[in-house]
C-alpha positions as a Markdown table, in Angstrom:
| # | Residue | x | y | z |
|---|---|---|---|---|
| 1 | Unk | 89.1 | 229.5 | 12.1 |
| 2 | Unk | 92.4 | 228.7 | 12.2 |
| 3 | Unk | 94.9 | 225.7 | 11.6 |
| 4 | Unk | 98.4 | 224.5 | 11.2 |
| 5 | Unk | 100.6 | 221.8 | 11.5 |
| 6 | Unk | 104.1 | 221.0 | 12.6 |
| 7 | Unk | 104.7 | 217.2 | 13.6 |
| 8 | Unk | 107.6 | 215.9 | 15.8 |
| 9 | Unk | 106.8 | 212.1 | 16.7 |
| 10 | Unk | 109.8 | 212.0 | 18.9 |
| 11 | Unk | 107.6 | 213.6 | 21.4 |
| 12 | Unk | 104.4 | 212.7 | 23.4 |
| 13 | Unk | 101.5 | 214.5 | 22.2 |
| 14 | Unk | 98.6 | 215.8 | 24.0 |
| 15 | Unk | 95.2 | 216.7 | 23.2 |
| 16 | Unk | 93.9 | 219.5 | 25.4 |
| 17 | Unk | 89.8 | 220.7 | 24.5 |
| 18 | Unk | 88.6 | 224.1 | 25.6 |
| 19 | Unk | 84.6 | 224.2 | 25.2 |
| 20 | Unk | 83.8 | 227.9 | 26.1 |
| 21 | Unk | 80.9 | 229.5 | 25.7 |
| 22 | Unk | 81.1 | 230.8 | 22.2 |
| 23 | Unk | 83.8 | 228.3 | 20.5 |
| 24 | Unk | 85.3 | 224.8 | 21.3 |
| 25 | Unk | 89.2 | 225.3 | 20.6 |
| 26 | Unk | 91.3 | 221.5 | 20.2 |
| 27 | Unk | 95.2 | 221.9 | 20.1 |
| 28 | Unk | 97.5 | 219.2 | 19.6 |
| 29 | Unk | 101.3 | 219.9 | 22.2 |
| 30 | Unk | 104.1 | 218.4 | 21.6 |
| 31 | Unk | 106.0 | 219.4 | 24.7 |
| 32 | Unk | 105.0 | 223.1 | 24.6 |
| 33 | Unk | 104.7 | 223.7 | 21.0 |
| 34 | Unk | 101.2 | 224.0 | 19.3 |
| 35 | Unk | 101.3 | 221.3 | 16.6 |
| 36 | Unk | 97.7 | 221.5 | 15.5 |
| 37 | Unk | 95.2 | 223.6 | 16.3 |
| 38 | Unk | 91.4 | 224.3 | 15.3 |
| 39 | Unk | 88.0 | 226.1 | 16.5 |
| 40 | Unk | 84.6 | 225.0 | 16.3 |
| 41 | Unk | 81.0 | 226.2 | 17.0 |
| 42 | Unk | 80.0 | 222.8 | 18.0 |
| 43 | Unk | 82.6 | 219.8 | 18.4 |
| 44 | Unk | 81.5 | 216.3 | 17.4 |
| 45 | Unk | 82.6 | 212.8 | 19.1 |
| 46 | Unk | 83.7 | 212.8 | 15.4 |
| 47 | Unk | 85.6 | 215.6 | 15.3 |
| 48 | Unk | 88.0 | 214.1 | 18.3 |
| 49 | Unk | 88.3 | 210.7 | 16.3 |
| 50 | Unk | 89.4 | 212.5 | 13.1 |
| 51 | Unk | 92.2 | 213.9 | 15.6 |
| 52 | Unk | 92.7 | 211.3 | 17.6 |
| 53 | Unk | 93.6 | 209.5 | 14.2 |
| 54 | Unk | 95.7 | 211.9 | 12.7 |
| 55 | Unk | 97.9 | 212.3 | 16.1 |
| 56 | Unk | 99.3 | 208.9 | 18.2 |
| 57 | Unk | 97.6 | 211.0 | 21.7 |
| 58 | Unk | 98.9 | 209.7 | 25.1 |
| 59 | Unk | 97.5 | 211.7 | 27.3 |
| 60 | Unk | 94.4 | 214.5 | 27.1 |
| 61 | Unk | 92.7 | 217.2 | 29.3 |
| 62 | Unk | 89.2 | 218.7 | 28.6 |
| 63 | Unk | 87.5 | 222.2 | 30.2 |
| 64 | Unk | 83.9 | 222.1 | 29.6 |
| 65 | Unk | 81.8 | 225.2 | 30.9 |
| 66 | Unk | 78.3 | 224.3 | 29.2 |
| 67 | Unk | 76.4 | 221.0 | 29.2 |
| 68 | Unk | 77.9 | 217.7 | 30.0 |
| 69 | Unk | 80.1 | 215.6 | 27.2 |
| 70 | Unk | 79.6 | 212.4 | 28.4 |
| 71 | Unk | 80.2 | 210.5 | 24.7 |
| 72 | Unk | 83.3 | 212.6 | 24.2 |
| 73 | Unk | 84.3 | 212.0 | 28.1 |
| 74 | Unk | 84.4 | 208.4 | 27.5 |
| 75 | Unk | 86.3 | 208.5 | 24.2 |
| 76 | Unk | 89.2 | 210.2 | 25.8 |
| 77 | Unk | 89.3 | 207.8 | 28.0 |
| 78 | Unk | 89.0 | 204.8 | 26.5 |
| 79 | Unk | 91.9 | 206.2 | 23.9 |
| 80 | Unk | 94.3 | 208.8 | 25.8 |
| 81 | Unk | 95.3 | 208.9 | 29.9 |
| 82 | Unk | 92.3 | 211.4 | 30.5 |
| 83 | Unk | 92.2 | 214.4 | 32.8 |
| 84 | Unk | 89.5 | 216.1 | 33.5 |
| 85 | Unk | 89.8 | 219.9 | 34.5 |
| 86 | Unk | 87.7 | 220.0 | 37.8 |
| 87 | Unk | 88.0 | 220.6 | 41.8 |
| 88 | Unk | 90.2 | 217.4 | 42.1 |
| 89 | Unk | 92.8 | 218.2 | 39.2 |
| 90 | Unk | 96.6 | 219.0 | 40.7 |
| 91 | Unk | 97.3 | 222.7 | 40.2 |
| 92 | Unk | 100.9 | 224.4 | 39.1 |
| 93 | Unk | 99.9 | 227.1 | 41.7 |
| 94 | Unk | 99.0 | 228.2 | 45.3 |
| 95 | Unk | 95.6 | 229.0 | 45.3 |
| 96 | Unk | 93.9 | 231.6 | 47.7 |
| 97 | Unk | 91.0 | 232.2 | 46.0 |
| 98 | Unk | 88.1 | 232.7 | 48.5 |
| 99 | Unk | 85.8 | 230.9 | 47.1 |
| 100 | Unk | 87.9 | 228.1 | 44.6 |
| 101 | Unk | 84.8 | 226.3 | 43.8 |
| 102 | Unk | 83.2 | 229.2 | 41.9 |
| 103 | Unk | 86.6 | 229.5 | 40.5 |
| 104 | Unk | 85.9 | 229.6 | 36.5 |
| 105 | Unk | 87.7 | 226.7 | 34.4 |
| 106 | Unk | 89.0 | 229.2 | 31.7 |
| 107 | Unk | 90.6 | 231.6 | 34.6 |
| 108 | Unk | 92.4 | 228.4 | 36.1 |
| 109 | Unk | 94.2 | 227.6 | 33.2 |
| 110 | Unk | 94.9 | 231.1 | 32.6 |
| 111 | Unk | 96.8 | 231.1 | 35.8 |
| 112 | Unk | 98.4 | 228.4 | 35.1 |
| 113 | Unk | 100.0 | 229.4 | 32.5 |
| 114 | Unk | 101.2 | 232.5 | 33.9 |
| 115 | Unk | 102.4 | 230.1 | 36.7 |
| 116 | Unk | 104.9 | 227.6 | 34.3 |
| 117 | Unk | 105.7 | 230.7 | 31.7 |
| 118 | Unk | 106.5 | 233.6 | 33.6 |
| 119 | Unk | 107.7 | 231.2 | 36.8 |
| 120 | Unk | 109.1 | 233.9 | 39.7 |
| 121 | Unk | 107.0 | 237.1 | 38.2 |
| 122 | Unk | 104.4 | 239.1 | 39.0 |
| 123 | Unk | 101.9 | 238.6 | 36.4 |
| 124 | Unk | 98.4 | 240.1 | 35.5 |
| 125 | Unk | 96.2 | 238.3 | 32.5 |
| 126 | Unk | 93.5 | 239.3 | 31.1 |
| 127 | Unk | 91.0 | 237.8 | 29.0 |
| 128 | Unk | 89.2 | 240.1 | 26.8 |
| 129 | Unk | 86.1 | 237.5 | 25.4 |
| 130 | Unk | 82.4 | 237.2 | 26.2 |
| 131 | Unk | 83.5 | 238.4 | 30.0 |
| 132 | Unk | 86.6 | 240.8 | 30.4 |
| 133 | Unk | 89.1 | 239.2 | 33.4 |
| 134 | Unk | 91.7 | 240.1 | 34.9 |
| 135 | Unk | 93.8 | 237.3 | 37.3 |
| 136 | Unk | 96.7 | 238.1 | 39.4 |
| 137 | Unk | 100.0 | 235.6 | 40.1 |
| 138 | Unk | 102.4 | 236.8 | 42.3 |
| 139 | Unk | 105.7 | 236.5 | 41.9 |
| 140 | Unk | 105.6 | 233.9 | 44.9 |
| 141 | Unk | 103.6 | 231.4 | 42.7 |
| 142 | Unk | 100.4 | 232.5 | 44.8 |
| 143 | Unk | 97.2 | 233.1 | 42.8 |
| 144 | Unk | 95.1 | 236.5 | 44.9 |
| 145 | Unk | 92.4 | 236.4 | 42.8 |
| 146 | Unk | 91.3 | 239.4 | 40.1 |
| 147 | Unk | 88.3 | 240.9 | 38.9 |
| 148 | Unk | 85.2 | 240.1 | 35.7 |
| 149 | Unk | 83.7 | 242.5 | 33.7 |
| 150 | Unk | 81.3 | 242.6 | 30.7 |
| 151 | Unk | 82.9 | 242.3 | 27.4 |
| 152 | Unk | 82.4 | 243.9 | 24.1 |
| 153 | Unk | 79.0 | 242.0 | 22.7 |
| 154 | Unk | 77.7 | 241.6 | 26.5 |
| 155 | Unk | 77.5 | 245.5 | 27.4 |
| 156 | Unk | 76.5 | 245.9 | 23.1 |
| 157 | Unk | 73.3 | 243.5 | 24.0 |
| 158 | Unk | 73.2 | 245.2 | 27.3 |
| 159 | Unk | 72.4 | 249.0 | 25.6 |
| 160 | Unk | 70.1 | 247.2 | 23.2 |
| 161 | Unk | 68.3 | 244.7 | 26.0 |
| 162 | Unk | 68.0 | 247.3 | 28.5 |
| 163 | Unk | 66.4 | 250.5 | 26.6 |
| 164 | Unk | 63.8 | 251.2 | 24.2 |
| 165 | Unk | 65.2 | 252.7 | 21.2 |
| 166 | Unk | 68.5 | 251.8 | 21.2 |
| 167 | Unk | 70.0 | 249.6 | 18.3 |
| 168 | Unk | 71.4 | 246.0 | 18.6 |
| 169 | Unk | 75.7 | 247.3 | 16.9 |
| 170 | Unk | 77.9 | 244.9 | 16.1 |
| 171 | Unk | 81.4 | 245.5 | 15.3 |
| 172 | Unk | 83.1 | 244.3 | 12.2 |
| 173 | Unk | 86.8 | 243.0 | 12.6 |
| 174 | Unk | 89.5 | 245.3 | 13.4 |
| 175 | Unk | 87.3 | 248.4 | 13.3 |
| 176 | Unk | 88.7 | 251.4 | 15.4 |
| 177 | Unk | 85.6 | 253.2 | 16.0 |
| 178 | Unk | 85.5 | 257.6 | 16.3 |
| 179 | Unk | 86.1 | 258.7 | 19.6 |
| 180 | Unk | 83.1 | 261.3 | 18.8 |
| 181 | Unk | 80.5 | 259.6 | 17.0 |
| 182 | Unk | 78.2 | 261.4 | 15.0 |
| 183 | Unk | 75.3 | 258.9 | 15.2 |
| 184 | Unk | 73.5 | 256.4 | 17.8 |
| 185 | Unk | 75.3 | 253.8 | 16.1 |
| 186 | Unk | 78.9 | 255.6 | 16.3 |
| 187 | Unk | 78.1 | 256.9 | 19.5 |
| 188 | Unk | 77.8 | 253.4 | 20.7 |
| 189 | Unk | 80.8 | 251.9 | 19.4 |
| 190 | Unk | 82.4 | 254.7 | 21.1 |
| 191 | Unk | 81.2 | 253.9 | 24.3 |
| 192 | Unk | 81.8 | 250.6 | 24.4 |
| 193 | Unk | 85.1 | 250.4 | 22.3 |
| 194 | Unk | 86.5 | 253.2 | 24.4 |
| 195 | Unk | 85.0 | 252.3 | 27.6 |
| 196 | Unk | 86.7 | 248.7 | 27.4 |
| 197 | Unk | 90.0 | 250.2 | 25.9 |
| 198 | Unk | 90.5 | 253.0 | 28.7 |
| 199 | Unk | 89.2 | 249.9 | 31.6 |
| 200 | Unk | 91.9 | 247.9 | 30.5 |
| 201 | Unk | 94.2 | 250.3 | 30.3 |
| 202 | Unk | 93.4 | 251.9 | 33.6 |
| 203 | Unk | 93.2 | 248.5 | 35.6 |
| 204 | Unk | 96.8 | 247.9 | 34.6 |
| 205 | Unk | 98.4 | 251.1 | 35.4 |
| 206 | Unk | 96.7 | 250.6 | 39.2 |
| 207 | Unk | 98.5 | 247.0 | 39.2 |
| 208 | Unk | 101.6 | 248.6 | 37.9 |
| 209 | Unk | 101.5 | 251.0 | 41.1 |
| 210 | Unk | 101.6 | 248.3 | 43.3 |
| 211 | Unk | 103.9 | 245.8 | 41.5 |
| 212 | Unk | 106.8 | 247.6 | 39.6 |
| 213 | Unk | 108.2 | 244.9 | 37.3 |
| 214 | Unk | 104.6 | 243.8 | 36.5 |
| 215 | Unk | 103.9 | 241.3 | 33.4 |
| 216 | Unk | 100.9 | 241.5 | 31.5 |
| 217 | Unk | 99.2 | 239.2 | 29.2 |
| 218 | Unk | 96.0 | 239.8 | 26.9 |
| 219 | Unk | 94.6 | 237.1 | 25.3 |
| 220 | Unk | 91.0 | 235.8 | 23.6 |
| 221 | Unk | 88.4 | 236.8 | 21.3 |
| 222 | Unk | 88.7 | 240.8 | 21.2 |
| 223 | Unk | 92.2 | 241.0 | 22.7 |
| 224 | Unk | 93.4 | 242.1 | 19.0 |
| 225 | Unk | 90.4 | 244.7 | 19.2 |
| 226 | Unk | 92.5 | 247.4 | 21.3 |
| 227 | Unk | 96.3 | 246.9 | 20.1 |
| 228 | Unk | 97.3 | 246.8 | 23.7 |
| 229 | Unk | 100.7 | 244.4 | 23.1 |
| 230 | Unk | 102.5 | 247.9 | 21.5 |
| 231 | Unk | 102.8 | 249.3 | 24.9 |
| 232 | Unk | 105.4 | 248.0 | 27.7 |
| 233 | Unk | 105.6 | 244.6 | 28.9 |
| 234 | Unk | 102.3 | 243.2 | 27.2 |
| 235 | Unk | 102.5 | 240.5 | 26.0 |
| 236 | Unk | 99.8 | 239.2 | 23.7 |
| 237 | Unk | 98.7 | 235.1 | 23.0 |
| 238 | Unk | 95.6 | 234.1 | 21.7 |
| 239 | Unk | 96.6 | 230.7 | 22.7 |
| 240 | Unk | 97.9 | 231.3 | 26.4 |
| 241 | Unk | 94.2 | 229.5 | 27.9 |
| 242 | Unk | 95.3 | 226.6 | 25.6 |
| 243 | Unk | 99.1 | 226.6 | 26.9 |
| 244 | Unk | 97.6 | 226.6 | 30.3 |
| 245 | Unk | 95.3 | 223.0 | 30.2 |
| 246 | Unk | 98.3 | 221.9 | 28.7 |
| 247 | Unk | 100.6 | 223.0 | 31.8 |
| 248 | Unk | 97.6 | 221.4 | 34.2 |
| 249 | Unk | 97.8 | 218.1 | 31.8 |
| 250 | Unk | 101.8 | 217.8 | 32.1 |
| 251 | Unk | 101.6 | 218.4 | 36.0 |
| 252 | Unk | 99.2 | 216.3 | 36.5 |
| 253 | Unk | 100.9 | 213.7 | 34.3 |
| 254 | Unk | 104.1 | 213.8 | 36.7 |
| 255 | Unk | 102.9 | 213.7 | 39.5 |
């Protein structure tokens, strides 16, 4: 868990909430810098007033993907210009997604982030949490689509779920497993580490083929697991799904 602060009250601040499906993630903007920031396994109508206290908030986005925040819905609105992340919301993009309403809250911001930061570029992110994906913005401001995978602890519980001997591994923080293990544990933390690091690695070199001046962005939970930002033109942000809500807030908030 992390926090820091860095006030400017010339500027309008906004409150943008990310409830994923491991951790709810609250940043303060002012403009586009990250003024306060914090994680939590479960965030409390209280939690927002302690913020909404510290920080004078004008205006405030939420992306929910679990169960319905109706209390906390209703305290943004009573207390900030509220936006809601859903099918209505304006978006910084062109998007020719198939299907945009099975479009996943967490890829859209994503996008549009890539969209307002790396304006005119081709850009691939990926998001390396609970689910592994991968979202392509052309260079043309036109969002194609991408690709989800398992990540690290799904295809873990997968091994474990989905045979009868095999044992439930968890990895402990910044652990760069064998590449030959010499037990069932080691062997599976080289399968899975490996198997994620040479995916990755292997799905960017195919967009790279097809778009030479390609950008590339890793971002959440295990991003830091595979030490992908040394090679060229990565570019790693644990907080790029964050800068994106707050692009959709401030677009939205023109226009």
């Amino acid at each position: 868990m992390e926090s820091y602060y860095f006030l400017n009250i010339d500027n309008q601040l906004n409150l943008v909430i990310d409830i994923g499906n491991t951790l709810t993630k609250v940043a303060v903007f002012s403009d586009n810098k990250i003024i306060f920031n914090k994680n939590y396994e479960t965030l409390t109508v209280a939690d927002v007033q302690t913020v909404l206290k510290d920080f004078n908030i004008v205006c405030s986005m939420m992306s929910n993907v679990k169960n319905d925040q109706l209390e906390l819905e209703h305290l943004l609105m009573k207390e900030t210009r509220f936006f809601s992340l859903n099918e209505h919301i304006l978006l910084p993009f062109v998007n020719l997604y198939s299907t945009p309403n099975t479009l996943g809250k967490d890829r859209i911001a994503l996008v549009a982030a890539a969209a307002t930061l790396f304006s005119k570029t081709d850009v691939l992110v990926i998001d390396a949490g609970t689910c592994i994906t991968y979202d392509f913005i052309d260079k043309n401001n036109n969002y194609l689509g991408g690709s989800i995978a398992p990540g690290v602890n799904l295809r873990l519980k997968s091994l474990n779920q989905n045979t009868g001997k095999l044992p439930l591994v968890d990895f402990s923080e910044n652990e760069q497993p064998k590449l030959i293990g010499d037990s069932t544990v080691n062997s599976i933390k080289s399968g899975v580490f490996y198997g994620v690091k040479f995916e990755i690695e292997r799905v960017i070199d195919e967009y790279t083929e097809r778009y030479e001046n390609l950008q590339t962005v890793i971002t959440g939970g295990n991003a830091e697991m595979f030490d992908l930002e040394s090679k060229n033109r990565i570019f790693a942000d644990k907080f790029f799904l964050l800068k994106g809500l707050n692009e959709i807030l401030k677009y939205n908030a023109k226009n």
